[in-house]
C-alpha positions as CSV (number, residue, x, y, z in Angstrom):
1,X,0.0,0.0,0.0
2,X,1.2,3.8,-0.7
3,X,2.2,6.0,1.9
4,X,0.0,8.8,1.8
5,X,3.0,11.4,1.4
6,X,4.4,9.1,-1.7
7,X,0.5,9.7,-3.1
8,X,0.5,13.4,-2.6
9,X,4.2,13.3,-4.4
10,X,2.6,11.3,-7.3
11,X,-0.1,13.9,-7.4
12,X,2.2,17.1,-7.9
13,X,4.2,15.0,-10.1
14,X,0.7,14.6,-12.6
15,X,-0.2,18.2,-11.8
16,X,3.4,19.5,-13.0
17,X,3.0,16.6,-16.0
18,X,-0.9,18.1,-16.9
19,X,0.7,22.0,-16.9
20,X,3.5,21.3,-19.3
21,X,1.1,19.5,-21.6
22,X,-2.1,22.3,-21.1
23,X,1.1,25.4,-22.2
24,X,2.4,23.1,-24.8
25,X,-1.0,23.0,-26.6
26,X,-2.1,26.6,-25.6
27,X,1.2,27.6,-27.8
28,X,0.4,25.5,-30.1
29,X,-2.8,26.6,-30.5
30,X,-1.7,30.3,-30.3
31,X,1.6,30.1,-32.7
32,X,1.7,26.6,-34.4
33,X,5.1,26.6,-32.3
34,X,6.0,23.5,-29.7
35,X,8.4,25.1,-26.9
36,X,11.7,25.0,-28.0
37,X,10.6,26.2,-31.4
38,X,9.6,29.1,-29.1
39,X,12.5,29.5,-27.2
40,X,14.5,29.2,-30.4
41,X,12.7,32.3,-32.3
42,X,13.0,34.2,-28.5
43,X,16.8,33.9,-28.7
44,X,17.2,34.5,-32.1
45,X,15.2,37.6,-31.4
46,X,16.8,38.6,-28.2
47,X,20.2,38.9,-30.2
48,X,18.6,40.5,-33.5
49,X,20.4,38.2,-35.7
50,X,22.8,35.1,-34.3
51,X,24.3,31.8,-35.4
52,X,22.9,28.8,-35.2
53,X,26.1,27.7,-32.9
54,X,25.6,30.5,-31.0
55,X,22.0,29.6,-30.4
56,X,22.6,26.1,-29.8
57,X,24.7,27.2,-26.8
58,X,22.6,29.6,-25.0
59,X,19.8,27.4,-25.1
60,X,21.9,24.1,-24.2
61,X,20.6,22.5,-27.4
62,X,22.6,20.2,-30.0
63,X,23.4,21.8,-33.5
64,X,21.2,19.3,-34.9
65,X,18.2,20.2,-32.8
66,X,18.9,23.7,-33.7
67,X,18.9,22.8,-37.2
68,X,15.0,21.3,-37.2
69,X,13.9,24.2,-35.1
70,X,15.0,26.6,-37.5
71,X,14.3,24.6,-40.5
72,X,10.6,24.5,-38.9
73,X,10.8,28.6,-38.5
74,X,12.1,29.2,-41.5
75,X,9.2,27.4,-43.2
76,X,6.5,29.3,-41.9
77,X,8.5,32.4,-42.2
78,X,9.5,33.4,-38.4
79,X,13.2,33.7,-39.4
80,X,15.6,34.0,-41.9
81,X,18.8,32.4,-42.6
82,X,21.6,34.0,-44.6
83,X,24.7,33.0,-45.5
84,X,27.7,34.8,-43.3
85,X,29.6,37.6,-45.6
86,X,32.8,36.7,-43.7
87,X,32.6,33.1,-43.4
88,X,30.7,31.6,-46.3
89,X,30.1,28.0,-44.0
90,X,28.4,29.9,-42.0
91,X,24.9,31.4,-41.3
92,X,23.1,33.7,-39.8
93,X,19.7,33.8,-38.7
94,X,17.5,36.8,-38.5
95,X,13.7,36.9,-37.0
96,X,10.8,38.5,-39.4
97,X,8.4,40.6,-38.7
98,X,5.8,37.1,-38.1
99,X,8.0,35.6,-36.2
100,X,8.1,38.9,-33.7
101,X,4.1,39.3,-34.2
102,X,4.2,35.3,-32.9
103,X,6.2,35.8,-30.2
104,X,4.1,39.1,-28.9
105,X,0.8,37.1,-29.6
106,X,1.9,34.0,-28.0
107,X,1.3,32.9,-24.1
108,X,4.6,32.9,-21.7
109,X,5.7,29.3,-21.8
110,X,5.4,27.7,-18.5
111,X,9.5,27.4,-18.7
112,X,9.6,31.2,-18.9
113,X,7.0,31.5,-16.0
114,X,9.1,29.2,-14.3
115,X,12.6,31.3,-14.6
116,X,11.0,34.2,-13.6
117,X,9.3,32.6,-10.0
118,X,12.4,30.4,-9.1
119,X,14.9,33.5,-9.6
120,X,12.6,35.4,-6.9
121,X,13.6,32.3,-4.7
122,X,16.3,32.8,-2.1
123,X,19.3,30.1,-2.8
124,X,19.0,28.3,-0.1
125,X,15.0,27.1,-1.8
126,X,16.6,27.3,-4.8
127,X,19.0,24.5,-3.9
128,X,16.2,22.6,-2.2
129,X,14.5,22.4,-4.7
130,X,17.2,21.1,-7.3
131,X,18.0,18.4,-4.8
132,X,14.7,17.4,-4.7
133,X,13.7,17.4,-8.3
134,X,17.3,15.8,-8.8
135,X,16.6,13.2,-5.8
136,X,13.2,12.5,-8.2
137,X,14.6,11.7,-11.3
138,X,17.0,9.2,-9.6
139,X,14.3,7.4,-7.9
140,X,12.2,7.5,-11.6
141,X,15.7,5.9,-12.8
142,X,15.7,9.0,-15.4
143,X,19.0,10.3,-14.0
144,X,20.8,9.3,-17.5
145,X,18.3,11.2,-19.5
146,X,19.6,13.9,-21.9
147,X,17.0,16.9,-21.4
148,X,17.4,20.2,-22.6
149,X,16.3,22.8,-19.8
150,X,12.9,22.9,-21.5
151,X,9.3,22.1,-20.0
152,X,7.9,20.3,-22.8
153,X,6.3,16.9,-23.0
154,X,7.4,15.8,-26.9
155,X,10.8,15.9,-28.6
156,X,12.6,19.3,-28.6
157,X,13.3,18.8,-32.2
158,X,10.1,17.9,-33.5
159,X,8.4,19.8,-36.8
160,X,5.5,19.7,-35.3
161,X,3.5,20.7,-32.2
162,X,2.3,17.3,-30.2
Protein backbone atom coordinates (compact mmCIF):
# COMPACT_ATOMS: atom_id res chain seq x y z
CA UNK A 1 0.00 0.00 0.00
CA UNK A 2 1.15 3.78 -0.66
CA UNK A 3 2.19 5.96 1.87
CA UNK A 4 0.00 8.76 1.78
CA UNK A 5 2.95 11.43 1.35
CA UNK A 6 4.41 9.09 -1.72
CA UNK A 7 0.47 9.70 -3.15
CA UNK A 8 0.49 13.40 -2.61
CA UNK A 9 4.19 13.31 -4.42
CA UNK A 10 2.57 11.34 -7.33
CA UNK A 11 -0.06 13.90 -7.35
CA UNK A 12 2.17 17.08 -7.87
CA UNK A 13 4.25 15.02 -10.15
CA UNK A 14 0.66 14.59 -12.55
CA UNK A 15 -0.16 18.23 -11.84
CA UNK A 16 3.37 19.46 -13.02
CA UNK A 17 3.04 16.64 -16.01
CA UNK A 18 -0.91 18.07 -16.87
CA UNK A 19 0.71 21.97 -16.89
CA UNK A 20 3.54 21.29 -19.25
CA UNK A 21 1.06 19.47 -21.60
CA UNK A 22 -2.07 22.30 -21.12
CA UNK A 23 1.08 25.37 -22.17
CA UNK A 24 2.41 23.06 -24.77
CA UNK A 25 -0.96 23.00 -26.62
CA UNK A 26 -2.11 26.64 -25.59
CA UNK A 27 1.18 27.59 -27.76
CA UNK A 28 0.37 25.50 -30.10
CA UNK A 29 -2.85 26.62 -30.52
CA UNK A 30 -1.70 30.27 -30.27
CA UNK A 31 1.60 30.08 -32.66
CA UNK A 32 1.70 26.59 -34.39
CA UNK A 33 5.07 26.58 -32.35
CA UNK A 34 6.00 23.54 -29.74
CA UNK A 35 8.37 25.11 -26.88
CA UNK A 36 11.72 24.98 -28.03
CA UNK A 37 10.55 26.19 -31.44
CA UNK A 38 9.61 29.12 -29.11
CA UNK A 39 12.49 29.47 -27.22
CA UNK A 40 14.49 29.25 -30.40
CA UNK A 41 12.71 32.34 -32.26
CA UNK A 42 13.00 34.15 -28.54
CA UNK A 43 16.83 33.94 -28.73
CA UNK A 44 17.17 34.50 -32.13
CA UNK A 45 15.17 37.61 -31.44
CA UNK A 46 16.80 38.63 -28.18
CA UNK A 47 20.22 38.95 -30.23
CA UNK A 48 18.57 40.54 -33.50
CA UNK A 49 20.44 38.22 -35.73
CA UNK A 50 22.84 35.11 -34.33
CA UNK A 51 24.29 31.82 -35.40
CA UNK A 52 22.91 28.84 -35.20
CA UNK A 53 26.07 27.67 -32.90
CA UNK A 54 25.61 30.53 -31.00
CA UNK A 55 22.00 29.60 -30.39
CA UNK A 56 22.62 26.12 -29.80
CA UNK A 57 24.73 27.18 -26.77
CA UNK A 58 22.57 29.62 -24.96
CA UNK A 59 19.76 27.38 -25.07
CA UNK A 60 21.88 24.08 -24.15
CA UNK A 61 20.56 22.54 -27.38
CA UNK A 62 22.62 20.15 -29.95
CA UNK A 63 23.37 21.81 -33.53
CA UNK A 64 21.22 19.25 -34.91
CA UNK A 65 18.18 20.21 -32.76
CA UNK A 66 18.87 23.66 -33.66
CA UNK A 67 18.86 22.84 -37.19
CA UNK A 68 15.00 21.31 -37.25
CA UNK A 69 13.86 24.24 -35.09
CA UNK A 70 14.99 26.63 -37.53
CA UNK A 71 14.31 24.62 -40.51
CA UNK A 72 10.61 24.55 -38.89
CA UNK A 73 10.79 28.62 -38.48
CA UNK A 74 12.09 29.25 -41.53
CA UNK A 75 9.16 27.45 -43.18
CA UNK A 76 6.50 29.34 -41.87
CA UNK A 77 8.46 32.38 -42.24
CA UNK A 78 9.48 33.44 -38.42
CA UNK A 79 13.21 33.72 -39.38
CA UNK A 80 15.56 33.99 -41.86
CA UNK A 81 18.77 32.36 -42.62
CA UNK A 82 21.58 34.00 -44.57
CA UNK A 83 24.71 33.05 -45.47
CA UNK A 84 27.74 34.84 -43.27
CA UNK A 85 29.56 37.61 -45.56
CA UNK A 86 32.77 36.68 -43.71
CA UNK A 87 32.64 33.11 -43.40
CA UNK A 88 30.65 31.60 -46.26
CA UNK A 89 30.10 27.95 -44.04
CA UNK A 90 28.40 29.86 -41.96
CA UNK A 91 24.87 31.37 -41.31
CA UNK A 92 23.08 33.73 -39.80
CA UNK A 93 19.70 33.76 -38.71
CA UNK A 94 17.52 36.82 -38.46
CA UNK A 95 13.74 36.88 -36.98
CA UNK A 96 10.83 38.51 -39.41
CA UNK A 97 8.45 40.63 -38.72
CA UNK A 98 5.76 37.10 -38.14
CA UNK A 99 7.99 35.62 -36.15
CA UNK A 100 8.12 38.93 -33.68
CA UNK A 101 4.09 39.27 -34.18
CA UNK A 102 4.16 35.33 -32.85
CA UNK A 103 6.20 35.81 -30.16
CA UNK A 104 4.10 39.12 -28.89
CA UNK A 105 0.82 37.12 -29.58
CA UNK A 106 1.90 34.00 -28.01
CA UNK A 107 1.26 32.92 -24.14
CA UNK A 108 4.59 32.86 -21.70
CA UNK A 109 5.69 29.34 -21.78
CA UNK A 110 5.36 27.71 -18.55
CA UNK A 111 9.46 27.36 -18.67
CA UNK A 112 9.62 31.16 -18.90
CA UNK A 113 7.02 31.46 -15.98
CA UNK A 114 9.10 29.18 -14.28
CA UNK A 115 12.55 31.31 -14.61
CA UNK A 116 10.97 34.22 -13.59
CA UNK A 117 9.34 32.57 -9.97
CA UNK A 118 12.38 30.41 -9.14
CA UNK A 119 14.87 33.45 -9.61
CA UNK A 120 12.64 35.41 -6.92
CA UNK A 121 13.55 32.30 -4.73
CA UNK A 122 16.26 32.81 -2.07
CA UNK A 123 19.34 30.08 -2.78
CA UNK A 124 18.95 28.27 -0.11
CA UNK A 125 14.95 27.11 -1.77
CA UNK A 126 16.58 27.27 -4.76
CA UNK A 127 18.98 24.46 -3.93
CA UNK A 128 16.21 22.62 -2.18
CA UNK A 129 14.48 22.43 -4.67
CA UNK A 130 17.23 21.07 -7.25
CA UNK A 131 17.97 18.35 -4.81
CA UNK A 132 14.68 17.45 -4.73
CA UNK A 133 13.70 17.45 -8.31
CA UNK A 134 17.30 15.80 -8.84
CA UNK A 135 16.64 13.18 -5.79
CA UNK A 136 13.18 12.48 -8.19
CA UNK A 137 14.57 11.72 -11.25
CA UNK A 138 16.96 9.20 -9.60
CA UNK A 139 14.32 7.43 -7.94
CA UNK A 140 12.19 7.54 -11.59
CA UNK A 141 15.69 5.87 -12.84
CA UNK A 142 15.71 8.99 -15.43
CA UNK A 143 18.95 10.29 -14.03
CA UNK A 144 20.81 9.26 -17.48
CA UNK A 145 18.34 11.23 -19.50
CA UNK A 146 19.59 13.87 -21.89
CA UNK A 147 16.99 16.93 -21.43
CA UNK A 148 17.43 20.24 -22.61
CA UNK A 149 16.30 22.84 -19.82
CA UNK A 150 12.86 22.90 -21.54
CA UNK A 151 9.30 22.05 -19.98
CA UNK A 152 7.94 20.28 -22.84
CA UNK A 153 6.33 16.88 -22.98
CA UNK A 154 7.37 15.81 -26.91
CA UNK A 155 10.77 15.86 -28.58
CA UNK A 156 12.64 19.34 -28.65
CA UNK A 157 13.26 18.79 -32.22
CA UNK A 158 10.06 17.85 -33.50
CA UNK A 159 8.37 19.82 -36.78
CA UNK A 160 5.50 19.68 -35.32
CA UNK A 161 3.53 20.70 -32.24
CA UNK A 162 2.26 17.33 -30.18
Amino acid sequence: MQSEVATLTLRALRRILRATEIGSRQLASTTGLTPSQWLVLREIDARGSASPGSIAAALQFSQATITANVDRLEELGFVQRRRNEQDRRQSILSPLPAGQAALADGPDPLQAVFTDRFAGLPQWEQAMILAAVERLALLLDAQHIDAAPLLDNGLIDRAEPG
